[in-house]
C-alpha positions as CSV (number, residue, x, y, z in Angstrom):
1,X,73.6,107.5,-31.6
2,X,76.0,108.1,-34.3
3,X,77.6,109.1,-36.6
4,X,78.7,112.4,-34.9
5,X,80.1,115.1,-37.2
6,X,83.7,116.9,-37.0
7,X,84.4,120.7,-36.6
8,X,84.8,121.3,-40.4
9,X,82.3,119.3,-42.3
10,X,78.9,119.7,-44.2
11,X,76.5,117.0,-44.9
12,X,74.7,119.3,-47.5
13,X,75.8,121.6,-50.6
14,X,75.3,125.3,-49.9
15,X,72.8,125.7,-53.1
16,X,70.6,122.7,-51.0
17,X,69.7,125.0,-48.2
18,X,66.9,126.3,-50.0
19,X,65.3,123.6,-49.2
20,X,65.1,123.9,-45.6
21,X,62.1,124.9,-43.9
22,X,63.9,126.0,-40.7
23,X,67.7,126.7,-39.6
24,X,69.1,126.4,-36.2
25,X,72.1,128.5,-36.4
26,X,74.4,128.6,-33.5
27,X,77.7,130.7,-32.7
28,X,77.7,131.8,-36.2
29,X,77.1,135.4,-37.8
30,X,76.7,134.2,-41.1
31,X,74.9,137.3,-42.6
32,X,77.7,139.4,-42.3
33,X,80.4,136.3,-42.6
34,X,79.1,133.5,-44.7
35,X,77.6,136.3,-47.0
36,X,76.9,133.1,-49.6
37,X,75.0,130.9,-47.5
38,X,73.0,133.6,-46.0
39,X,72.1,133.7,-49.6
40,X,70.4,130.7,-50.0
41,X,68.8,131.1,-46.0
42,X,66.9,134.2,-47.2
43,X,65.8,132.3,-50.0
44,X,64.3,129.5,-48.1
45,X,62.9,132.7,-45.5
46,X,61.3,134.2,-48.8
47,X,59.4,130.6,-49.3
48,X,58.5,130.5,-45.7
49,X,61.3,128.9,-43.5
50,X,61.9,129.2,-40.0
51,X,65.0,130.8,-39.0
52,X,66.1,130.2,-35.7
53,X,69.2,132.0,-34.0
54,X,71.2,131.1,-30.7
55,X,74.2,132.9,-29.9
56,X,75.6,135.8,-27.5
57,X,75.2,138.3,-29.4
58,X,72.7,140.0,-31.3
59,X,74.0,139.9,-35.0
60,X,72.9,140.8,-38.4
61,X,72.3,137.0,-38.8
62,X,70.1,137.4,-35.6
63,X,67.8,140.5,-36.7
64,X,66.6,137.8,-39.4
65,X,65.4,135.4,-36.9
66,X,62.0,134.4,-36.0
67,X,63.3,132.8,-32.6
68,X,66.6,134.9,-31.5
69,X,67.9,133.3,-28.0
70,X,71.0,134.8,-26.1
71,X,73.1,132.5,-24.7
72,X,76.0,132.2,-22.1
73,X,79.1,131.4,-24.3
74,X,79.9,127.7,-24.3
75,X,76.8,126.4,-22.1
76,X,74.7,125.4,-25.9
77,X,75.0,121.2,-24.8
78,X,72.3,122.0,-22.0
79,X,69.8,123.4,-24.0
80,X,70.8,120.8,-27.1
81,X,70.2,118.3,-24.2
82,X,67.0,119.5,-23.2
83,X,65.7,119.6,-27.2
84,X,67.2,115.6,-27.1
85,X,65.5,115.1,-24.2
86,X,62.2,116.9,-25.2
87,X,62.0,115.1,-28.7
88,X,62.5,111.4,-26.8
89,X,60.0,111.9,-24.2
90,X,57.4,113.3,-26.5
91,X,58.2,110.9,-29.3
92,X,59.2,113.6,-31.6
93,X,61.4,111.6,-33.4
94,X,61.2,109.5,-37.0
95,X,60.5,106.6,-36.1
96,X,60.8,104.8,-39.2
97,X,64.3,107.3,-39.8
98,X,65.5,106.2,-36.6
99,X,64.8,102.7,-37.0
100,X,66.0,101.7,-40.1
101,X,68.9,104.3,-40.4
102,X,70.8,105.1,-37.1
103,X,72.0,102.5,-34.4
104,X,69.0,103.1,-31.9
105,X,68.0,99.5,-31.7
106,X,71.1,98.0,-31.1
107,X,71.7,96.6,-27.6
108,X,74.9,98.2,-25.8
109,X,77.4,96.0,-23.8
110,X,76.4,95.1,-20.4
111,X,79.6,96.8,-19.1
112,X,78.6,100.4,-20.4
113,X,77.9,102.5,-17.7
114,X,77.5,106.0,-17.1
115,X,78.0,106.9,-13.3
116,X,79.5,110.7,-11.5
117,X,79.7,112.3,-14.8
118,X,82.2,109.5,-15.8
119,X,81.8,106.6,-18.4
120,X,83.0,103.4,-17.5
121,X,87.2,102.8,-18.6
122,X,87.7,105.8,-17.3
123,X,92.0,105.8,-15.6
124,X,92.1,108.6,-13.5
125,X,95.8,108.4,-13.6
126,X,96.1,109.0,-17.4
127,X,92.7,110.6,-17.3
128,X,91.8,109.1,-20.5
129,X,89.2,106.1,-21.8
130,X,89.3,102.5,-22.5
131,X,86.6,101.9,-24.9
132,X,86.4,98.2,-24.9
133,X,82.9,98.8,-22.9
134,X,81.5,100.8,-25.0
135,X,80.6,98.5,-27.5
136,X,77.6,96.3,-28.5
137,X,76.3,92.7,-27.6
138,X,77.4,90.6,-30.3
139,X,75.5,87.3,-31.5
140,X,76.7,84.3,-32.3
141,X,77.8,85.5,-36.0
142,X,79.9,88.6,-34.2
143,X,77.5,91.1,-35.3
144,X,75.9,93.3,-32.9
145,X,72.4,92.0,-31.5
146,X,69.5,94.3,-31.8
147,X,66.4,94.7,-29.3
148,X,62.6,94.3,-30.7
149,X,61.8,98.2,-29.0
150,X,63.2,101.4,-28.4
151,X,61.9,100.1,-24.3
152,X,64.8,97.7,-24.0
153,X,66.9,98.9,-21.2
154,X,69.9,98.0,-23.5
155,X,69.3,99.8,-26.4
156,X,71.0,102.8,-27.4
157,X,68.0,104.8,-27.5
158,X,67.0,103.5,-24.0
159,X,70.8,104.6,-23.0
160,X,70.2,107.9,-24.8
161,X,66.8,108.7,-22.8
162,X,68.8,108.0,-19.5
163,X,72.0,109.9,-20.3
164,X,69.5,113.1,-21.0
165,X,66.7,112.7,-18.6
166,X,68.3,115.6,-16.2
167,X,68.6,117.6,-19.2
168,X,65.2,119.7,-18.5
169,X,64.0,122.7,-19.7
170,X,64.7,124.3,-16.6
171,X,68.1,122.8,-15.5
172,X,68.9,124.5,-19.1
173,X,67.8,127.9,-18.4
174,X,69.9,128.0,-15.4
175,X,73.0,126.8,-17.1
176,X,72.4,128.6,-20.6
177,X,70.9,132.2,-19.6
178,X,67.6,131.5,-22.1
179,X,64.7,130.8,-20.9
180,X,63.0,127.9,-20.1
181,X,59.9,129.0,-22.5
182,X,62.6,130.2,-25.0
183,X,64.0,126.5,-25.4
184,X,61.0,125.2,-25.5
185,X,60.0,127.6,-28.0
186,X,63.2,126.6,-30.2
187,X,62.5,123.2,-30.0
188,X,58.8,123.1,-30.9
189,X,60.2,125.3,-34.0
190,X,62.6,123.1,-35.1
191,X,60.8,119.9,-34.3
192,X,57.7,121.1,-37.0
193,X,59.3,121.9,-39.4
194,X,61.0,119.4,-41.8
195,X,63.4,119.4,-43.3
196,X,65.4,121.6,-41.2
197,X,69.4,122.5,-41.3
198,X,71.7,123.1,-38.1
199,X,74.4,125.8,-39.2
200,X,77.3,126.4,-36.9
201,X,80.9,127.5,-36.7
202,X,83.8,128.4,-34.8
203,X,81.4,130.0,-32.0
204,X,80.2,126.7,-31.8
205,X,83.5,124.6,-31.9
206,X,85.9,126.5,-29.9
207,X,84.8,125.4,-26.5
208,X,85.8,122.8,-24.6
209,X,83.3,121.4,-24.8
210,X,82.6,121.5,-28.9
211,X,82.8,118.4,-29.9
212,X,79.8,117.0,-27.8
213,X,78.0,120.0,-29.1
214,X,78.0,119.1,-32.7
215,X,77.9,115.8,-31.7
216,X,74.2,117.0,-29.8
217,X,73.3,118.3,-33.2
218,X,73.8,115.4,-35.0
219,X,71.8,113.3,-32.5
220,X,69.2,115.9,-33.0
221,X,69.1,115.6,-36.7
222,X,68.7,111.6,-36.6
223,X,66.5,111.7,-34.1
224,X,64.2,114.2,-36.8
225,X,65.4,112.3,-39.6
226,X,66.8,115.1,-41.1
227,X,70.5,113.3,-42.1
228,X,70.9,112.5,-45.7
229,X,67.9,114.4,-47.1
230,X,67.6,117.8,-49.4
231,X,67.3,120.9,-46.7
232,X,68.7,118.5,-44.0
233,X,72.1,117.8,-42.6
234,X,75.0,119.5,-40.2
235,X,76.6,122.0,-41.8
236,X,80.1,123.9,-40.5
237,X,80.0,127.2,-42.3
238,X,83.6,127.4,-43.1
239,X,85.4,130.2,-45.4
240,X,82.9,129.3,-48.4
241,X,85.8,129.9,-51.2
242,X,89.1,128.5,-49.4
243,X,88.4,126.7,-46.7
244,X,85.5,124.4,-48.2
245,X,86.7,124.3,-51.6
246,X,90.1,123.1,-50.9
247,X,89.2,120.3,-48.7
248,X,86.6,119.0,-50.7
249,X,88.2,119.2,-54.4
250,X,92.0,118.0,-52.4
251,X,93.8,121.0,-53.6
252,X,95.7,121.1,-49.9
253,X,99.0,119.4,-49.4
254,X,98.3,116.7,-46.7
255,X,94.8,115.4,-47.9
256,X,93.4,113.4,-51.0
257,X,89.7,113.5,-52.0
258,X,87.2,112.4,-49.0
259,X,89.3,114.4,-46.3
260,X,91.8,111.2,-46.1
261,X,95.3,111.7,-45.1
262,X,98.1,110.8,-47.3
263,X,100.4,107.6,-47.5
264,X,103.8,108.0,-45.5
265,X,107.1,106.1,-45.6
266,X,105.8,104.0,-42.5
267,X,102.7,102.3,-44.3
268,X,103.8,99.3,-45.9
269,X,100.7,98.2,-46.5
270,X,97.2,99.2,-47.3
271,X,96.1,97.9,-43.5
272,X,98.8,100.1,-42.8
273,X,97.6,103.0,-43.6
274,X,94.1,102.4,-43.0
275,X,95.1,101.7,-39.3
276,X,97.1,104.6,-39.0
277,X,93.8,107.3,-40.1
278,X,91.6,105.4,-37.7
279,X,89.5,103.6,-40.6
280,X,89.6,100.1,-38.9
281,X,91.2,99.0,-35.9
């Protein structure tokens, strides 16, 4: 499903999580580091939120948890998977969310596949991906055909069920340290109550595996319907008067407003430069 979400961004203002009636913060210690956001958490706690804490440690942000789980550094896309995996199988999801607002429906390319822990386009001698596969079925009009159900074997959300169907609650326990009854215990939390915020940071992101781990929390939160809405979204908790500010409002050298890169001496054109930043192809 997409979109996925980057190491630095935040889909919500930090005034809108009191809104949320339950966080899922991971590999952040925001009490004692994001001392401005943990503001607006305790106020959400104070009107009855959830607050849910996954991390090594056991943190100041941690001894204001109602569900504190201790994880093996860099192992959170197993139990991530087994909360994807959990919400598809029991039809957790939004289905009116997923439908009308995420790519679910839409029928993948026949030449997708997902075989070995390897997706198709794979070169082993570059050891990087061809993506032409990866695409949708296209109609006559060149736009991408959609199936009538979530059943068709085409579909991204048929795809999605697939790719995490060994993603079990046990398999996660073994990889991740937490329990089996712990991640279960996380995802029932998170699952009930709407609308709920994932909070992370660099305890989160600097793994080799980070990007499919906010990329797991961003399936979660369209899967929940939780993208786009007051108390929802995927939040990085960055440095809350430098970091954030500065990107948003533009104030660093090398971006203009909306995180886009600036125009150099080699874009003679507007295709040019929108090539160049990955904005078409």
């Amino acid at each position: 499903m997409s979109p996925s979400f980057g190491r630095g961004a935040m889909t919500n203002s930090w005034s809108d999580m009191q809104n949320s009636e339950v966080f899922l913060i991971g590999g952040s210690n925001c009490a004692e580091n994001h001392p401005i956001a943990m503001k607006w958490i305790n106020l959400a706690k104070e009107k009855g939120a959830k607050i849910i804490v996954v991390d090594p440690r056991f943190t100041r942000t941690a001894s204001k948890a109602d569900v504190f789980a201790q994880i093996r550094p860099g192992t959170d896309i197993a139990y991530l998977g087994a909360m994807i995996k959990y919400i598809i199988e029991n039809k957790l999801y939004d289905y009116e969310y997923v439908t009308s607002f995420t790519n679910a429906l839409y029928k993948v390319s026949k030449d997708y596949q997902f075989e070995e822990g390897l997706f198709s386009g794979f070169d082993p001698k570059t050891k990087k991906y061809g993506v032409d596969s990866w695409g949708y079925q296209l109609g006559p009009d060149n736009k991408p055909l959609k199936a009538d159900s979530f059943d068709d074997p085409d579909s991204v959300m048929s795809k999605l069920k697939e790719h995490y169907a060994r993603y079990t609650f046990e398999t996660a326990e073994q990889i991740t340290g937490i329990p089996a009854s712990k991640i279960k215990e996380i995802a029932d939390t998170f699952c009930k109550a709407k609308p709920g915020t994932i909070l992370y940071a660099l305890g989160m992101t600097q793994h080799t595996t980070g990007v499919q781990g906010i990329r797991a929390y961003a399936v979660i939160q369209l899967l929940l319907g939780n993208i786009g809405k007051a108390g929802g979204g995927v939040n990085a908790l960055r440095g809350e008067p430098n970091v954030q500010g500065s990107t948003d409002m533009a104030n660093l050298f090398n971006t203009l407003p909306g995180y886009l890169p600036h125009p150099i001496s080699t874009d003679q054109s507007l295709r040019d430069y929108l090539i160049r930043n990955g904005s078409i192809q």
